[in-house]
Structure formats: structure tokens, C-alpha cells
N, C-alpha and C positions, 0 to 999 in steps of 0.2 A: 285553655282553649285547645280545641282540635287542626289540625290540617291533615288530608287525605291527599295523600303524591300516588299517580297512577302512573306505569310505564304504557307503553306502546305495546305491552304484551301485555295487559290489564292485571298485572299485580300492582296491587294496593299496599302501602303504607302507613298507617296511622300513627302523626307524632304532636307530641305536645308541644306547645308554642305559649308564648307571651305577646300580650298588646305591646305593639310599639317596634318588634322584632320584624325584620322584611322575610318575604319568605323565603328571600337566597342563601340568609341567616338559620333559615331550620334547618335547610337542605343540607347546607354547610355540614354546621353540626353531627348530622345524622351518615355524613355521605353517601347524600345521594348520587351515585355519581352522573346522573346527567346533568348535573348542575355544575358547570366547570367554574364559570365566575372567576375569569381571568383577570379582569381587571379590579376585584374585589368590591366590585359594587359602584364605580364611580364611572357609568353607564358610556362607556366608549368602547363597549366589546359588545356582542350578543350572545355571550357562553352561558347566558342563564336566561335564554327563553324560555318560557312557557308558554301552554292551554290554558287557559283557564274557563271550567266548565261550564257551560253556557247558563246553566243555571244560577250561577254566581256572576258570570260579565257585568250585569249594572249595578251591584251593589259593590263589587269591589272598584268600578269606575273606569274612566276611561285613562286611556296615556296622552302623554305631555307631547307637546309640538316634538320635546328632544328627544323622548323615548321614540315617539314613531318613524322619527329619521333612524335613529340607531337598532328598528327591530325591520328596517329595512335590508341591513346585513344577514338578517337568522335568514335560515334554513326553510323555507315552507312554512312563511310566513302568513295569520289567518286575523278575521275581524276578532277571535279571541285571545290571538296571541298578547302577551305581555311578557318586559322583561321584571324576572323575582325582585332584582335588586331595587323595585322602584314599588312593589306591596308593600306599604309599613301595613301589618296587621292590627284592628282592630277589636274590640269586644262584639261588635256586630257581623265579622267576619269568620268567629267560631264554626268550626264544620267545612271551613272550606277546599273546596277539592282542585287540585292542580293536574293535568296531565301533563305526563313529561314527550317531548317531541321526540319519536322514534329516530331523526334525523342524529340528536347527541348522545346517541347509545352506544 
């Protein structure tokens, strides 16, 4: 499966990924570096906001009561924001495009 990471300066990304991997987990990998992912994933920081591109919002879904108190901290926060560490990626989620927030650049 595919994931497409966009900056704030519209360079794109294309990296491979596995179902079941969050996508704070690609980013990781790959470093991206706006992905800081302070707290390594156990959602009590907001260093790994994202976009997530409008054409993907209802199929990758909505956030949890906990995530939207905690993406109350990010930075220019949006109805598309989500935090990576809480995407476990899917088969149905192949091709999905993230923008990263100019704010952690």
C-alpha cells in the first residue's frame, strides 16, 4: 500500500506502508520530519498532527472523544485535522494522502 505525505510547500512523498501500521509509524520510519511524535504515539502530545485530504476524511473516519480534546493543543487546528498516531492503516486506505501542517516545519 501506498501513503502520499505532502508538505506545506506541496512536495510530495510516496512511501510504502503495511495494513495495521499508524501512519505516525511511516512517517517515523521515513523521517518525516514534521512528524515529531513526542510522546511516541500514546496520544498525550499533538507533535504528530495532520491534514488529512478532504478527499479521504470519511473513509479514514472520524476522531475519538480523546483524540479531539488532545488535537485541541495542535497548532491551527481543522475539521480535517487528525492526530497519525491514532490511523491504524487499512487495505481500503491504499493511496492515502496526508498533509503535513506548515505550523511543524
Amino acid at each position: 500500500m501506498k501513503i502520499t505525505f505532502v508538505t506545506a510547500q506541496g512536495d510530495r512523498q510516496d512511501l510504502a506502508a503495511s495494513s495495521g501500521e499508524t501512519v505516525m509509524q511511516v512517517a517515523l520510519n521515513a523521517d518525516i520530519r514534521q512528524i515529531l511524535a513526542d510522546c511516541g504515539g500514546a496520544m498525550s502530545c499533538a507533535t504528530c498532527h495532520v491534514h488529512v485530504a478532504a478527499e479521504w476524511v470519511d473513509k479514514v473516519g472520524p476522531a475519538s472523544a480523546e483524540e479531539e480534546a488532545m488535537l485541541e493543543m495542535a497548532v491551527d487546528p481543522d475539521e480535517t485535522s487528525r492526530l497519525s498516531c491514532q490511523i491504524v492503516l487499512r487495505d481500503d486506505l491504499d493511496g492515502l494522502i496526508i498533509n503535513l501542517p506548515k505550523s511543524q516545519f
